[in-house]
N, C-alpha and C positions, 0 to 999 in steps of 0.2 A: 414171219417170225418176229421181226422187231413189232408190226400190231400188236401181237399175243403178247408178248413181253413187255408192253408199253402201260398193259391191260393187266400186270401181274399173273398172267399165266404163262403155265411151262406146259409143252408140248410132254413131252417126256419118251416120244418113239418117234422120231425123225427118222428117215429112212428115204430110198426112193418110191418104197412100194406105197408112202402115205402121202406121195408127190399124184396129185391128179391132173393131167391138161386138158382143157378144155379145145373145141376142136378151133374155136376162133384162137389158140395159140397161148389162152392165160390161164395160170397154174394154182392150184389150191391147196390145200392142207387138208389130210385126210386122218381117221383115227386118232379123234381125241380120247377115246376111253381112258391112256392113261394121266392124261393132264390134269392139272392141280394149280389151285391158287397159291402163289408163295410170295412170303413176307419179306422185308429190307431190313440186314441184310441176307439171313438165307430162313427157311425153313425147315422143319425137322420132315423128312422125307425118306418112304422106302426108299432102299438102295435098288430094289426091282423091280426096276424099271429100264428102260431103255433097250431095244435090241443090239444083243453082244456084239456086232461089229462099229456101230457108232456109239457104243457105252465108253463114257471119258472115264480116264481113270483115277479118278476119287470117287465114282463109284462104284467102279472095281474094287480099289480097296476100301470098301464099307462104307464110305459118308454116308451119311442121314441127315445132315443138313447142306442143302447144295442150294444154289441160285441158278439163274436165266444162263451161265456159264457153262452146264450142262448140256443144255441144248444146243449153246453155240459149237461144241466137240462135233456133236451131231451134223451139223451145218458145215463143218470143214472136213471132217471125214466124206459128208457126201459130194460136196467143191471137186475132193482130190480124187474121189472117184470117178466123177465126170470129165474132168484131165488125163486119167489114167484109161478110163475106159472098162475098168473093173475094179470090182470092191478094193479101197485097198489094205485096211488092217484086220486081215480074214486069219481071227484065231480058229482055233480046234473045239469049239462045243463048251468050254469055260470059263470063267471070271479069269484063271491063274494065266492059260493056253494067252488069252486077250493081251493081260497085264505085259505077258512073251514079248509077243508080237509088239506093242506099243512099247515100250522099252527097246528092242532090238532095235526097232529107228531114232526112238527119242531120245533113247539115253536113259540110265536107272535115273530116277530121282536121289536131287539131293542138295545140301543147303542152299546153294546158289540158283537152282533152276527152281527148285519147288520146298522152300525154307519150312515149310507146314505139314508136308506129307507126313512124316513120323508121329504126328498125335492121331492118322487114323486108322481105322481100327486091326487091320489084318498087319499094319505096319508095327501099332502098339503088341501084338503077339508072336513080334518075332519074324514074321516070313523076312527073310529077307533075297534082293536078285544079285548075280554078277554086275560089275562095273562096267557097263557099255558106253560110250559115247555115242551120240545123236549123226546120223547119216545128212548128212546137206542134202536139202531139197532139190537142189538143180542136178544131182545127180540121179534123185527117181523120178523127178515131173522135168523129163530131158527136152522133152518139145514148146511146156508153156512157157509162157511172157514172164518176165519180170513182175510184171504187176500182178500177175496170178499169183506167184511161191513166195511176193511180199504179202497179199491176203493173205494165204495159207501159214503163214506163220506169224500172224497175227493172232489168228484161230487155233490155229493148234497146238498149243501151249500147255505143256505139263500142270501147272498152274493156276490151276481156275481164276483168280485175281489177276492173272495177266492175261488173260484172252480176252480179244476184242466183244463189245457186244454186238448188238445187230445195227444198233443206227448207227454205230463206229465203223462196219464193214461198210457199211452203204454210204459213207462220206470217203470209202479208200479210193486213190486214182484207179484202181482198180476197173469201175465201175461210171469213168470220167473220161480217162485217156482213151485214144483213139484204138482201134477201130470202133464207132459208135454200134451201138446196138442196131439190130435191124428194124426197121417199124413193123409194126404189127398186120399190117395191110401186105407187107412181103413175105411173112412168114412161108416157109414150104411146109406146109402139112399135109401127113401121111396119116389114114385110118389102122 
């Protein structure tokens, strides 16, 4: 992700299903049909894009101009799902069903979490949600480390301007602090 986006491009369907592994144990990026070249700082951009359960939500609610913080939503929803072990922000078949669901954990937006939301566009028309407060992570990712639910809320951030980008994920102890990774020569691989 941080290549593509180093390289000005946006993935724009991250998912697991566009995760490939290779059988020596190293992992690709699959399905770029929807990816697109984007400008600094954002691009004017369908909002259809993204599959609904890693669809962050400024484009949920309508942006058309978004940046490489898009796909980092993508990138932490699929984090918390491989923590969890299943999808974890699994709306009902819609934009609104999603926006539910992401709210019900993170809290409605609002000046303090996400000062900008209200200029877009499903916001500018009125919809509006109930006043929820945001669920602490260590209460749904009950097993992972610290240094995981500190990435993960790095990443997943109401905010598009406050979410980590990819080289900033990849500098978190996260990906430092012990246990070290396994070498690749030990991997256990299953066909």
């Amino acid at each position: 992700i941080s290549a593509c986006h180093d390289r000005w491009i946006l993935h724009r369907d991250l998912k697991p299903d566009n995760m490939l592994y290779l059988a020596n144990g190293t992992m690709k990026l699959a399905d770029f049909g929807l990816a697109r070249m984007y400008g600094t700082p954002k691009t004017r951009l369908s909002p259809q894009a993204i599959t609904l359960w890693y669809k962050p939500p400024e484009l949920l609610l309508g942006a058309s101009e978004y940046s490489s913080a898009a796909d980092m939503w993508s990138v932490g929803c699929i984090f918390a799902e491989l923590l969890l072990r299943r999808p974890f922000l699994q709306g009902k078949n819609s934009d609104i069903s999603q926006l539910d669901t992401i709210f019900t954990v993170f809290g409605t937006p609002n000046e303090t979490n996400w000062p900008d939301h209200q200029a877009l566009p499903l916001c500018t028309r009125g919809l509006e949600w109930d006043e929820t407060t945001a669920i602490p992570f260590d209460e749904i990712f009950t097993a992972a480390p610290k240094d995981a639910i500190s990435l993960l809320r790095s990443i997943l951030v109401l905010d598009p301007n406050m979410r980590f980008s990819a080289s900033q994920c990849l500098s978190h102890p996260y990906f430092i602090n012990d246990p070290a990774p396994t070498p690749q020569e030990k991997l256990v691989l299953t066909a």
